[in-house]
C-alpha positions as CSV (number, residue, x, y, z in Angstrom):
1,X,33.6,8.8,8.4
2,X,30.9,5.9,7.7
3,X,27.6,7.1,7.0
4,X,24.8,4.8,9.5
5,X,22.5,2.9,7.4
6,X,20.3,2.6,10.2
7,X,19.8,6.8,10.4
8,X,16.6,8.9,10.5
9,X,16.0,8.3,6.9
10,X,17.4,5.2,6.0
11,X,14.9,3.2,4.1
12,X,16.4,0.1,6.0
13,X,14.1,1.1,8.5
14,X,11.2,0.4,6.6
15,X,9.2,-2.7,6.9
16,X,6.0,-4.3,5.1
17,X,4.3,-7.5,6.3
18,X,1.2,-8.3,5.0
19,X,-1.2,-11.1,3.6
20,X,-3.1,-10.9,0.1
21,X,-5.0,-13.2,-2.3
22,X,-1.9,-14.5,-3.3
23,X,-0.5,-16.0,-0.3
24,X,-3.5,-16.2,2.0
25,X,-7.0,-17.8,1.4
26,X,-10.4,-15.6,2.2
27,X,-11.4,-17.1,5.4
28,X,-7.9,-15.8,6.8
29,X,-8.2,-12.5,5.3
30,X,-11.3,-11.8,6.2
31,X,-9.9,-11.9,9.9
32,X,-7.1,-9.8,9.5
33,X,-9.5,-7.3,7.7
34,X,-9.6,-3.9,9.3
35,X,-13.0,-1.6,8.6
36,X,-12.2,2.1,7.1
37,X,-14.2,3.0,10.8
38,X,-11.3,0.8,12.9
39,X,-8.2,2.0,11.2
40,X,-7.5,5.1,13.1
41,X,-8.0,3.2,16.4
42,X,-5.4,0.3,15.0
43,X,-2.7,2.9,13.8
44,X,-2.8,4.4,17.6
45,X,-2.5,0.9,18.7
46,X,0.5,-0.1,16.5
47,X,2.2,3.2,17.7
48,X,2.0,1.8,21.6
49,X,2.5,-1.7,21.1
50,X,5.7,-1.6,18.8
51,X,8.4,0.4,17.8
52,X,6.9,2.2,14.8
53,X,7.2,5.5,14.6
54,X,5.4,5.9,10.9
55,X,2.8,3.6,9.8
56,X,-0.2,2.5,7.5
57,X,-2.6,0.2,7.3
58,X,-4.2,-1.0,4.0
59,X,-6.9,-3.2,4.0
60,X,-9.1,-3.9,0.7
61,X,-10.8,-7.0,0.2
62,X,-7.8,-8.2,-1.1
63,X,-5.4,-7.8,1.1
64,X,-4.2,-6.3,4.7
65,X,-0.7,-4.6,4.5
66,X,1.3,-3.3,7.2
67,X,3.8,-0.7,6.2
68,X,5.8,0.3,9.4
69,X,8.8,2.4,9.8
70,X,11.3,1.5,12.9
71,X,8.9,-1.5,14.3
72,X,10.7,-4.7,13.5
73,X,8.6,-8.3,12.7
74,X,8.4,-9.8,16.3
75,X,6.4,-6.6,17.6
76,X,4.0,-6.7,14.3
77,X,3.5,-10.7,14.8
78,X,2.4,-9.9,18.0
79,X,0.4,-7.3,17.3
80,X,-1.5,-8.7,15.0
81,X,-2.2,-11.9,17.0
82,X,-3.5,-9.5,19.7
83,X,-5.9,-7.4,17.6
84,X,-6.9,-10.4,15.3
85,X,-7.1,-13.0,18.2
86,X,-5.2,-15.4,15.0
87,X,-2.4,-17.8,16.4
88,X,0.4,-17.0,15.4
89,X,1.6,-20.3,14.3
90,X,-1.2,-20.4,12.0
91,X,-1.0,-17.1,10.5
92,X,2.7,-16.9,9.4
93,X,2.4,-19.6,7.1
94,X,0.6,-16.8,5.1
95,X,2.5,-13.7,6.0
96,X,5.1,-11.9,3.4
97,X,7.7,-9.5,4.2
98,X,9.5,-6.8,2.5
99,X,12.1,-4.7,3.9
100,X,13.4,-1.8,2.2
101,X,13.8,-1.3,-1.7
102,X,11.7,-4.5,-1.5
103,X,8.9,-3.3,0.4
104,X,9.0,-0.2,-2.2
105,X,8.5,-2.0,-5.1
106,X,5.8,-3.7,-3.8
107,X,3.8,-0.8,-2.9
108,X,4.7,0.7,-6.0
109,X,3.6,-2.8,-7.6
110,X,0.4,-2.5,-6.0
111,X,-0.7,1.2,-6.7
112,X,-0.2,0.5,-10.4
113,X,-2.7,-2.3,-10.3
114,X,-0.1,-4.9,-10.7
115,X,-0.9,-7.1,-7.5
116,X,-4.9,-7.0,-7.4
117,X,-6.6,-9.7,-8.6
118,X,-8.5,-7.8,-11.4
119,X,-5.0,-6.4,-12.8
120,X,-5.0,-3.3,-13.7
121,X,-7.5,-2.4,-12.0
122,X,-7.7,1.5,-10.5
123,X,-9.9,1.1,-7.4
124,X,-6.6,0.6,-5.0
125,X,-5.1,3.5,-6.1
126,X,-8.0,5.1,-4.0
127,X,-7.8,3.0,-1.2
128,X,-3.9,3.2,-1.3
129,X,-4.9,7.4,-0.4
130,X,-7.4,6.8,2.0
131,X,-5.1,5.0,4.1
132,X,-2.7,7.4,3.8
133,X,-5.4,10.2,4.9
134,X,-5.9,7.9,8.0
135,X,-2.0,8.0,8.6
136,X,-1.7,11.5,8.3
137,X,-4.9,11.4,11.1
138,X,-3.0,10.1,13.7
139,X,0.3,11.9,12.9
140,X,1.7,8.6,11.1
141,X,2.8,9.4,7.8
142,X,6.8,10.9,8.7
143,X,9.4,11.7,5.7
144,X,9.8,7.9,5.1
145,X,6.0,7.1,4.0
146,X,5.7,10.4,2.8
147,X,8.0,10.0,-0.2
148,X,7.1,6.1,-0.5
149,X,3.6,7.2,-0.8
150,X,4.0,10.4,-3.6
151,X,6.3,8.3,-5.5
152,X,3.5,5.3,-6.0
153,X,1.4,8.0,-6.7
154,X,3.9,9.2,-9.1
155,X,4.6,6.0,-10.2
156,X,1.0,4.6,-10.8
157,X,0.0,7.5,-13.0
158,X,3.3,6.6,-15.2
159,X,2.3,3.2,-16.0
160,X,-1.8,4.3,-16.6
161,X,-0.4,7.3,-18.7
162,X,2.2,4.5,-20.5
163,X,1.3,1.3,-21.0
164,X,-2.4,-0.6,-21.7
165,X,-2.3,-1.7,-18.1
166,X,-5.6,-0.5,-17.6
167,X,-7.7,-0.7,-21.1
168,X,-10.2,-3.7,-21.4
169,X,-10.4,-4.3,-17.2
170,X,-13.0,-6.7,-16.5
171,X,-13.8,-5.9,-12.9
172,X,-15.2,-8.1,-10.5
173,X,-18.8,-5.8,-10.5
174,X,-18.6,-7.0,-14.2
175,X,-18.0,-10.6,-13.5
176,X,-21.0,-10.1,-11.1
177,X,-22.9,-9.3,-13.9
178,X,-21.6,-12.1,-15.8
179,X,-22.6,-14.5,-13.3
180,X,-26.0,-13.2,-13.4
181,X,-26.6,-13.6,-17.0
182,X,-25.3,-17.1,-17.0
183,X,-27.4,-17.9,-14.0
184,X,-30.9,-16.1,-15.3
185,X,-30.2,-15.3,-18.6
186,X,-32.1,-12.3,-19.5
187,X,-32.4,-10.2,-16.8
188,X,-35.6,-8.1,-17.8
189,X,-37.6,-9.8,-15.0
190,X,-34.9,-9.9,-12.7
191,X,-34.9,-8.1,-9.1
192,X,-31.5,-7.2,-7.8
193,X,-30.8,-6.0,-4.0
194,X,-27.8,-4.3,-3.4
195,X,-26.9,-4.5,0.3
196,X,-23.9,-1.4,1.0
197,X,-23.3,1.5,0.0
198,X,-19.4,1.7,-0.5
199,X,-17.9,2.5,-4.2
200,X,-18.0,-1.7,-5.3
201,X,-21.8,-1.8,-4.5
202,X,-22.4,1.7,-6.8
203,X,-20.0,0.1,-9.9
204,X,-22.4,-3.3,-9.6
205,X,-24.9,-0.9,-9.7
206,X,-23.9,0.7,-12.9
207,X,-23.2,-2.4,-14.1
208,X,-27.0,-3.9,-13.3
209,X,-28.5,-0.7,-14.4
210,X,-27.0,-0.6,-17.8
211,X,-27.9,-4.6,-18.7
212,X,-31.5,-3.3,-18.4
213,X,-32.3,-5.4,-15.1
214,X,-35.9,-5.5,-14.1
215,X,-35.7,-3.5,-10.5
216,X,-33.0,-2.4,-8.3
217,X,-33.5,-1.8,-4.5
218,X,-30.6,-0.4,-2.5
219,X,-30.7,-0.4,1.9
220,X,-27.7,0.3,4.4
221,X,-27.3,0.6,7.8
222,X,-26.9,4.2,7.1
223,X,-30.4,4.4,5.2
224,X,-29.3,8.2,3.6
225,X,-26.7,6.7,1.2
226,X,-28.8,4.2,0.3
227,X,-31.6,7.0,-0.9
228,X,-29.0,8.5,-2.5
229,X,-27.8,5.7,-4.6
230,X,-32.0,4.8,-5.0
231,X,-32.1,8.4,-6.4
232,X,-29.1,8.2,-8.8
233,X,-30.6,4.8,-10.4
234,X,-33.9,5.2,-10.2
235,X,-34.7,2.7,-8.1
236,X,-36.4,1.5,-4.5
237,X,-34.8,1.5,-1.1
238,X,-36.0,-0.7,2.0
239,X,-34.8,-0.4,5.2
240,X,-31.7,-2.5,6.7
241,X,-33.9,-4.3,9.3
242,X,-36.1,-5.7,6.9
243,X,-33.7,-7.6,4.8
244,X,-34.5,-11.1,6.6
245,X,-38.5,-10.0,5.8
246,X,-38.0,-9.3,2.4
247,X,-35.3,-11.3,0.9
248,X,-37.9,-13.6,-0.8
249,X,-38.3,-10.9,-3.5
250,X,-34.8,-10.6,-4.8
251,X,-33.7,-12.6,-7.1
252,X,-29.8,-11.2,-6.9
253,X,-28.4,-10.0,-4.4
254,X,-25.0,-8.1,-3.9
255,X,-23.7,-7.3,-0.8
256,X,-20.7,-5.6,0.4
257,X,-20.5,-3.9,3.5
258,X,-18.1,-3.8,6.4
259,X,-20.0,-6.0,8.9
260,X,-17.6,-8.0,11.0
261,X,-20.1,-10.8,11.4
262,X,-22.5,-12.5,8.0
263,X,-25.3,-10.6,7.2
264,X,-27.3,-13.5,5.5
265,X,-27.5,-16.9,7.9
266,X,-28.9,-20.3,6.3
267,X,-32.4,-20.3,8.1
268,X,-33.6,-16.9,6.9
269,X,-32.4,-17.6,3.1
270,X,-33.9,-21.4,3.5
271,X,-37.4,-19.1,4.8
272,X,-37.0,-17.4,1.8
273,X,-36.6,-20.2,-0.6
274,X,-39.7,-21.1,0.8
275,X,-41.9,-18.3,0.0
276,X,-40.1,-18.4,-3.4
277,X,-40.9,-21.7,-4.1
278,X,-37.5,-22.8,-4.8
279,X,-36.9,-20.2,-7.3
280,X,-33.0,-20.2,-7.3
281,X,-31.2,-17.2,-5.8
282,X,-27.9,-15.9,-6.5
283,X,-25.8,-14.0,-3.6
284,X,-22.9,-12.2,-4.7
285,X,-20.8,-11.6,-1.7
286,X,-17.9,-8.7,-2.5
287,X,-17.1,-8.3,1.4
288,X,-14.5,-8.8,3.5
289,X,-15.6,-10.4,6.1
290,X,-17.8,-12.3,3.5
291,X,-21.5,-11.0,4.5
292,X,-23.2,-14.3,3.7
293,X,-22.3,-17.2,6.3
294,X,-20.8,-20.1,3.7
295,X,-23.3,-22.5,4.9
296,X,-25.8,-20.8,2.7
297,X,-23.6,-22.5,-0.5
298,X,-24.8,-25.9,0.7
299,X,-28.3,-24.6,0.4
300,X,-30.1,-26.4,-2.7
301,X,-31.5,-23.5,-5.6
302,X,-28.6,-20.9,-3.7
303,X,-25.6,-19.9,-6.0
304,X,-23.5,-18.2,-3.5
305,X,-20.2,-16.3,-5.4
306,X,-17.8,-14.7,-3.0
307,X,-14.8,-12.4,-4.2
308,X,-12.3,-15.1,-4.4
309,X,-15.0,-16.7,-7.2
310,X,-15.2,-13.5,-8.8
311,X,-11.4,-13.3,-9.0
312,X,-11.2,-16.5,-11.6
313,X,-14.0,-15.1,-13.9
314,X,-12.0,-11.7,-14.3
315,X,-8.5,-13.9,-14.8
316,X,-9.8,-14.7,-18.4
317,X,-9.4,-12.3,-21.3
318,X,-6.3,-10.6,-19.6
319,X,-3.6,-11.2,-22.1
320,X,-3.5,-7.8,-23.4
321,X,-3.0,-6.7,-19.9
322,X,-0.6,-9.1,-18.9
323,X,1.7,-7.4,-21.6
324,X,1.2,-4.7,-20.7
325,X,2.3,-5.4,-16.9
326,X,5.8,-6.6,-18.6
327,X,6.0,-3.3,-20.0
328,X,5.3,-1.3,-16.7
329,X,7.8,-3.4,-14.8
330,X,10.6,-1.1,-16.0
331,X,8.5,1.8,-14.8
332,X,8.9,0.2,-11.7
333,X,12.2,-0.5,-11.7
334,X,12.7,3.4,-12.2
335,X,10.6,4.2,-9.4
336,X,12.5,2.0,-7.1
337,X,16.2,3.4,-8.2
338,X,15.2,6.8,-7.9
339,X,13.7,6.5,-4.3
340,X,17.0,4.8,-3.6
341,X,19.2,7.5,-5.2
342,X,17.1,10.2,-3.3
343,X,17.2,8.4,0.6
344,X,20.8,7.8,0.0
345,X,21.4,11.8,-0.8
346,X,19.5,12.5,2.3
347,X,21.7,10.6,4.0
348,X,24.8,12.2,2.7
349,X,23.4,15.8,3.3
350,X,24.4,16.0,7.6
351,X,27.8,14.2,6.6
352,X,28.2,17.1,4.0
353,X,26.8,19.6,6.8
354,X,29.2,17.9,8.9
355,X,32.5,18.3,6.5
356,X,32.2,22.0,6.0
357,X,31.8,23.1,9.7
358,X,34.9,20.9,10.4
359,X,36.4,22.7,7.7
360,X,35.4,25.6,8.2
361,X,36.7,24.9,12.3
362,X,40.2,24.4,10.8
363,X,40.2,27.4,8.5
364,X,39.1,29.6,11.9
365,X,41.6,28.6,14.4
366,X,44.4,29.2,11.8
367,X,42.9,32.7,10.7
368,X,43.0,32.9,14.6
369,X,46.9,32.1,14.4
370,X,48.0,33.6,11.8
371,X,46.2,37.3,13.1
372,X,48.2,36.9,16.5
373,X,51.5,36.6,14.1
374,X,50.4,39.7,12.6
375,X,49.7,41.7,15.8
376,X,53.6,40.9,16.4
377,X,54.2,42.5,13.4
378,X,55.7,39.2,11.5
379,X,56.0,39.3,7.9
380,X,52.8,39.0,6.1
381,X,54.0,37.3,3.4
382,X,55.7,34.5,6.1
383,X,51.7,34.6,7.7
384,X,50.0,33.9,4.1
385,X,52.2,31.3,3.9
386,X,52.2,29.7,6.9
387,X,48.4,29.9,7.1
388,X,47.7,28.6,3.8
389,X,50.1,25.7,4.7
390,X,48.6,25.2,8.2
391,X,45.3,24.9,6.3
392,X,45.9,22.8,3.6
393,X,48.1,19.8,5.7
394,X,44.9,19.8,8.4
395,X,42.6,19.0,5.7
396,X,44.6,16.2,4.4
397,X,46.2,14.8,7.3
398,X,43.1,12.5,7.8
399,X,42.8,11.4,4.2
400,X,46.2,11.0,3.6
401,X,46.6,8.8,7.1
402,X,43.8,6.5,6.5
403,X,44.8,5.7,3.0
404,X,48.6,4.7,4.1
405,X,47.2,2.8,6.8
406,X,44.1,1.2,5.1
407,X,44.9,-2.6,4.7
408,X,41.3,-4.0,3.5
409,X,39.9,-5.3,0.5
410,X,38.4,-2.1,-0.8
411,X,41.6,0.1,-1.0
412,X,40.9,0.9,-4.5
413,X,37.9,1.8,-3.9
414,X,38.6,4.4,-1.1
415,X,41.8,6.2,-4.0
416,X,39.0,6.1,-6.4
417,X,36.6,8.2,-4.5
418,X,39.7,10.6,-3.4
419,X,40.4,11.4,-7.5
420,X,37.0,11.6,-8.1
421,X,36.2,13.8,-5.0
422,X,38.9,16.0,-5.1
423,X,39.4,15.9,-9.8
424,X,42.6,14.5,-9.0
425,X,44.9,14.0,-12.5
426,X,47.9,12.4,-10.9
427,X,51.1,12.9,-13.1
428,X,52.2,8.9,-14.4
């Protein structure tokens, strides 16, 4: 009997394709992102349009992921080219693909912090669940994500808990603050706007609070979290719709919000040069879409930094880190040969199933036999025999057929599993 690596829970079912900073530059990204708002509506999608019948979607700044169980890489192409309106020509250039142990290790790659641009970084572990929670929404997280997804839970905590992989970060919030400094110097006179309320715009927050920075002012579409983040820093709020108004006033401003369209054009920040009298202005843009439209980096007295910038400024100073992702690699590697041990035991568990009930057939229909024989009143002792006889040259029949019989390559293989199965010590 040949077990089918294509069953229920094979993990040759499972499938990743994907884009991240790596392999694919912002402007593509940024097309391919899905908002935390849209994702239940594209995991519905994905379920009609292909063959998937457990999927997840993880989109960060960083990267948009597709981890699909059953759907194959024709129906995702398409897919994608229909919810992204990206030709497809153009956009494979920058897909990857994993399949398998391989599209394991990836995830388990990325959920340690291995694969984001500020390695080490912890951030994607929480964005790694809330996709999962959107999964598990829709009914899309089955036994094959399920176990994928505790194990790079399992697996991330291992390399935190074990290696330095996450000691001495410098985030892209820091970098922010980094290019601020370098940009203004002190920052005691400095007004900062924060446009968003999402977990990157409160850590730039901590970040400008702590340096000691003149005045912070917070505003979001949803103008509650922005009171609430005004609250926890002690700082001013302004409504969304007045942004273009009062721009002039800021001197930084970090944005990061899931707009699918720029937030800040060229004519209202060349307006607001204006009022400022040319006083330079520094937009750090941590979205994805970018919020501010990229002709404002040809604007004279604008620094404009988007995340891709950010990512070379947190590249430096990693050594420490970088050893410490050698060292992790190994916890990896674990990861990835015990998932493999445990699909391929759930695997073997209906041939098992499957053994003992024929077994236990054969053992039924000669009980059956051999209690006719008795209601004739044969010997018992010719019965017992017979029966256990019966018995024992049903069970082997098949083994002992296809081994005198076998004529491939792997003969050896099949006695070895025979003595091993069954303790055999043959006499020499």
């Amino acid at each position: 009997m040949i077990i089918n690596s294509k069953s229920n829970l094979s993990l040759e079912r499972l499938l990743l394709v994907g884009v991240n900073h790596h392999s694919c530059p912002v402007d593509i990204r940024e097309t391919l992102s899905f908002p935390s708002d849209r994702i239940d509506e594209a995991l519905l999608s994905l379920k009609q349009n292909s063959e998937a019948v457990e999927a997840l979607i993880l989109s960060t700044c960083n990267r948009t992921e597709l981890y699909t169980v059953g759907a194959n890489r024709e129906s995702l192409m398409a897919w994608l080219e229909g919810e992204t309106k990206l030709n497809r020509t153009s956009l494979s250039p920058y897909i990857y693909q994993h399949n398998a142990l391989k599209a394991c290790e990836h995830i388990f790659r990325v959920a340690s912090g291995l694969d984001s641009m500020v390695l080490g970084e912890t951030q994607i572990l929480g964005q790694i669940k809330n996709a999962t929670r959107s999964s598990e929404n829709v009914g899309l997280v089955g036994p094959i994500l399920r176990e994928l997804l505790d194990t790079s839970y399992t697996t991330a905590k291992l390399v935190r808990s074990n290696t330095n992989i996450g000691t001495n970060v410098i985030s892209l919030p820091s970098a922010a603050l980094k290019v601020a400094r370098k940009i203004f110097g002190n920052l005691e006179g400095t007004s900062v706007l924060f446009v968003g309320a999402g977990e990157m715009i409160r850590l730039s927050a901590e970040y400008f609070s702590s340096a000691g920075t003149g005045t912070l002012t917070f505003t979001n579409r949803t103008s509650s979290k922005s009171y609430e983040l005004a609250k926890r820093f002690d700082a001013e709020t302004i409504a969304f719709e007045d942004i273009s108004t009062r721009l002039s006033r800021y001197d930084v401003i970090v944005t990061c919000t899931s707009s699918s369209t720029p937030i800040f054009g060229e004519s209202p920040v060349v307006k607001s040069l204006q009022d400022r009298k040319r006083k330079p202005m520094l937009f750090i843009d941590l979205a994805v879409p970018r919020d501010v439209d990229q002709k404002v980096a040809d604007v004279s007295d604008i620094f404009l930094y988007a995340i891709d910038d950010l990512g070379e400024i947190v590249k430096n100073g990693s050594k420490d880190r970088e050893l410490a992702a050698k060292e992790a690699v190994s916890y990896i590697c674990d990861s990835v040969s015990k998932i493999d041990r445990s699909f391929k035991k759930k695997n073997i568990i209906p041939i098992i199933r499957a053994y003992r009930a024929e077994s236990g057939r054969i053992a039924e229909e000669e009980m059956n036999r051999a209690l006719q024989a008795l209601s004739k009143h044969d010997d018992p002792k010719e019965v017992v025999r017979s029966l256990a006889k019966s018995i024992v040259v049903k069970l082997i029949h098949n083994p002992c057929h296809v081994l005198n019989n076998y004529d491939g390559d792997d003969l050896d293989t099949l006695v070895d599993a025979l003595v091993l199965l069954h303790d055999i010590r043959p006499k020499l």
